[in-house]
C-alpha positions, 0 to 999 in steps of 0.5 A: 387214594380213595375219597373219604366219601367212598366209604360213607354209606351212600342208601339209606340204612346202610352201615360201614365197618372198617375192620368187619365188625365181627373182628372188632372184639378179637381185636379189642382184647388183643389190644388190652393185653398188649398194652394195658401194664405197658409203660409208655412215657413214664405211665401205664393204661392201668395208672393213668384210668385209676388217676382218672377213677375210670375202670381197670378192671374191665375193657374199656371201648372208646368213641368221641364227637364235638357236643352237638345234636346227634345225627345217626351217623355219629351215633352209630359209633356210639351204639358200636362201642356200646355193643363192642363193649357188651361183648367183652364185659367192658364199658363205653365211654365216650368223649365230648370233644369241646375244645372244638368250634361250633362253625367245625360242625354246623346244624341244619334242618331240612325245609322244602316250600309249596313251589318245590323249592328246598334247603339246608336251614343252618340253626341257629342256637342264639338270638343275640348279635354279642352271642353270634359273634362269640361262638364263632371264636369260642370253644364248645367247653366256654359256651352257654347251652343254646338258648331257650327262645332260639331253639324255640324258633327253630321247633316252631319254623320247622313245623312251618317249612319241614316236610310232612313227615318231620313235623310230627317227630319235632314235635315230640322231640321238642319238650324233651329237648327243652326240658333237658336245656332248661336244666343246663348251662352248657353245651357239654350238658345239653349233648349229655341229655341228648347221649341219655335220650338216645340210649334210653331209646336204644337200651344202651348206656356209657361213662361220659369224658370231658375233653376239656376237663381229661386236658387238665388232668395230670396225666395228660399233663405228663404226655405234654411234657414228654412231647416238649422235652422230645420236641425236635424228634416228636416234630421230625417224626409228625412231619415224616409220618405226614409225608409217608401218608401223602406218598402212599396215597399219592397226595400232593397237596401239602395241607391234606390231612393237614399241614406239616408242623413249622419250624421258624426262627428256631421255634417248633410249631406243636400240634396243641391248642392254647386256650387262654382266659379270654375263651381264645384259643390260639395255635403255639409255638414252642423252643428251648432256651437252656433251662427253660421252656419258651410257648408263645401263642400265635399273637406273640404271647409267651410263656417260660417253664422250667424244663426240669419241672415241665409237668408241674409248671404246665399245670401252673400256666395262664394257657391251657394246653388241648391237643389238636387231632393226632395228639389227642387220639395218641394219648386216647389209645394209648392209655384210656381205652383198649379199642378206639371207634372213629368215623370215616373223617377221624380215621384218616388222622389216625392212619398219620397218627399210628404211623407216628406211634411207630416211629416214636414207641417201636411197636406195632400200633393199636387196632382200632375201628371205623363206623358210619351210617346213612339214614335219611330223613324221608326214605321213601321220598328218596327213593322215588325222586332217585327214580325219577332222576334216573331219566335224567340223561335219557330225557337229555338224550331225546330231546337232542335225537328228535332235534336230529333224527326226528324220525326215531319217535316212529322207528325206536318207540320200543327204546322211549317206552323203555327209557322215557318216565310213564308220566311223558309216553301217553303224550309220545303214544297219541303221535304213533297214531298220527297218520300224516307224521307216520308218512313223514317219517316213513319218507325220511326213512326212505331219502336216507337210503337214497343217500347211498346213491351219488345220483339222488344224494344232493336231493336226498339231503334236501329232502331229509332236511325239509322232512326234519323241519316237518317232523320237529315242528309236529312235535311241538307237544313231544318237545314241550313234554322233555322240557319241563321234564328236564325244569321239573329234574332241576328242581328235583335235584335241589330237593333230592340234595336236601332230603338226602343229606345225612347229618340232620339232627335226630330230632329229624327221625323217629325213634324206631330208626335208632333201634334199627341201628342197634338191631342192625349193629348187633347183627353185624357184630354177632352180639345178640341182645340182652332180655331187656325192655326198650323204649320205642 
């Protein structure tokens, strides 16, 4: 199976699309026309997005995140669907999935000190112990918005310890990024300030979803239902769709892409969350006992519905019910949108969960798309630290052949000039001048031809151990200079791997970066763009 990591962009400004991006409308419309007056559990796309006062009319393309602070690749899903939808005379849409934790997606800024050495700083959103410890166990959807002074710090450290050339950007960022929490109490609003800052930027706009609010409504309501009253064939059809991933992709752990659903004690586990008064949330477990429907929560807390009324007691329940990953995309695209966007992560859940609506619906399931981009926050840096690091394994490798073969800084001076950095050769240079070790190699030279004869051969190796130790120790320099080469990539590496991390927040990048993604989204998509003015 190919790594997730294969297909993430791996230079900086480089896309990925999976299907091509030119296929995407193509496939959009056929998907609006499959399936938008199909019934499908008892509801229609058309029925449940009137329920939910979202368009009918017009296609509607789909991306969705946790409510976090935007790196470019994450918003590369956004400005995809934005132009998708621009070319079908539909609407994006996109989904704040704050029913996750915040520890399932962490921050981080970079930060390199005088002496080179560099991290990953995680941010940190609150300042008090009390406030630490909850949102490590609470849902985004229950969380106040970061506080003031916490982002404060973080504004104020970075412009102490991140690179030059963010400093700068923090600083224009920050009093746009204050104002907006200033105005806000929670982390949905705060990641809905931020969506409008970008597409300000970018020209582009989108209707924005709840996931905690879409999980409440009625609709939803009705697919839980009908997963509880199929529960034995909907955990039978999760777990073998499970199975057939791992089998064509010859996975053997049984955790990857997540665990098969359990069935103990006559209790089937559900791909749902339970989300309690307490701001918990809870994995269930659910079993029918005649005329009612049992959901316990793994603490032991258990819930009776009347099987005969399952929509209308769910929404009566102490418990909220959210769907973990191949539910919510189910129900997603099978009634919100006409073309749903992932990132390279989501879309292995999705090849599980369109084998699922196989096995359930008897169709064909829904095209969808795959997107990611890679841009880093110091490209040029980047790109000549890489340089740099490309000497690595020829450096390893003089240092170990003047061990041996010292003579090869005479014989194959044509090979270090080509191989060895510039900054190491004027050192290697002023020994080519060096008549006395030219002579010594020249020697050596000549005793490992003598090796051939068997009447010199016990001198000749004698000698070309005493001209080795001769050579080695007239080196001294030479040796010296690959050394610190070798300490100096050390510590490159270290600052190489927080420069080239890919998901700083875009606080971390200048404005014309995000248009660079619009311009290069709408190149590979064929959309060309509207006459309008953009904020850069």
């Amino acid at each position: 199976m190919a790594d997730i990591t294969d297909k993430i962009p791996k230079h900086h400004g480089e896309f990925y699309f999976e299907p091509p991006l030119v296929q995407w409308k193509e496939d959009a419309l056929r998907n609006r026309e499959r399936l938008v007056k199909q019934t499908l559990w008892g509801q229609t796309a058309h029925k449940v997005r009137e329920f939910l006062k979202l368009p009918t009319e017009q296609p509607l393309v789909l991306s969705g995140h946790q409510p976090i602070f935007f790196h470019p690749g994450v918003w590369a899903k956004c400005l995809s669907a934005s132009i998708l939808a621009e070319s079908i005379s539909g609407t994006a849409c996109h989904k704040i999935t704050d029913t996750a934790l915040v520890p399932e997606f962490l921050h981080y800024l970079p930060e390199v000190e005088e002496n080179g050495k560099a991290r990953k700083k995680i941010l940190e959103f609150y300042s008090s112990k009390d406030m630490k410890q909850q949102e490590r166990v609470t849902p985004y959807a229950f969380l106040p918005a970061p506080e003031a002074k916490a982002l404060e710090k973080i504004f104020a450290d970075g412009q102490v310890y991140c690179p030059e050339k963010i400093k700068p950007l923090l600083s224009d960022f920050s009093e746009k990024v204050m104002k907006g929490v200033g105005k806000t109490p929670t982390w949905n609003d705060v990641h809905i300030h931020t969506i409008k800052m970008l597409d300000e930027i970018c020209g582009t706009s989108r209707t924005i979803l709840i996931g905690s609010k879409l999980w409440a409504s009625e609709p939803f309501l009705q697919f839980v239902a009908q997963w509880l009253t199929n529960l034995p064939e909907m955990t039978e059809s999760y777990n073998k769709s499970l199975d057939e991933y791992r089998k064509k992709h010859g996975i053997t752990h049984d955790l990857t892409p997540m665990p098969n659903l359990k069935f103990e004690n006559w209790w089937f586990e559900i791909p749902f969350w339970g989300a309690t008064k307490y701001h918990q949330r809870h994995s269930l477990m659910a079993k029918k006992e005649g005329k009612h429907m049992m959901i316990k929560t793994k603490g032991g807390e258990s819930f009776s519905l009347n099987f005969d009324e399952l929509t209308g007691e769910i929404g009566t329940l102490a418990l909220s019910l959210w769907p973990k990953a191949i539910p919510q995309t189910l129900f997603c695209r099978m009634y919100l949108c006409d073309f749903f966007i992932h990132g390279v992560g989501g879309s292995t859940y999705e090849e599980v969960g369109d084998l699922l609506f196989t096995k359930v619906f008897k169709m064909n399931p829904l095209a969808y798309g795959v997107v990611s981009a890679t841009y880093l926050v110091d490209p040029e840096e980047s790109r000549a630290m890489e340089k740099i690091l490309s000497h690595e394994e020829k450096i390893e490798w003089w240092g170990r052949a003047l061990a041996k073969n010292p003579e090869y800084l005479f014989t194959k001076s044509e090979a270090w000039q080509k191989e060895l950095p510039l900054f190491m050769q004027p050192k290697f240079k002023e020994y080519l001048s060096n008549a006395f070790l030219k002579n010594l190699a020249d020697s050596k030279v000549k005793w490992l031809g003598a090796l051939q004869d068997p009447n010199q051969k016990t001198q000749a190796a004698y000698k070309i151990k005493e001209l080795n130790f001769a050579l080695y120790e007239g080196y001294t320099e030479a040796i010296r200079i690959l050394e610190q080469g070798l300490l100096d990539i050390g510590k490159l590496k270290e600052t190489r791997n927080v420069l080239g991390f890919r998901e700083y927040p875009f606080f971390c990048f200048p404005p014309k970066t995000f248009v660079d993604m619009e311009d290069k989204i709408r190149e590979a998509a064929h959309v060309e763009k509207n006459n309008k003015v953009l904020n850069s």
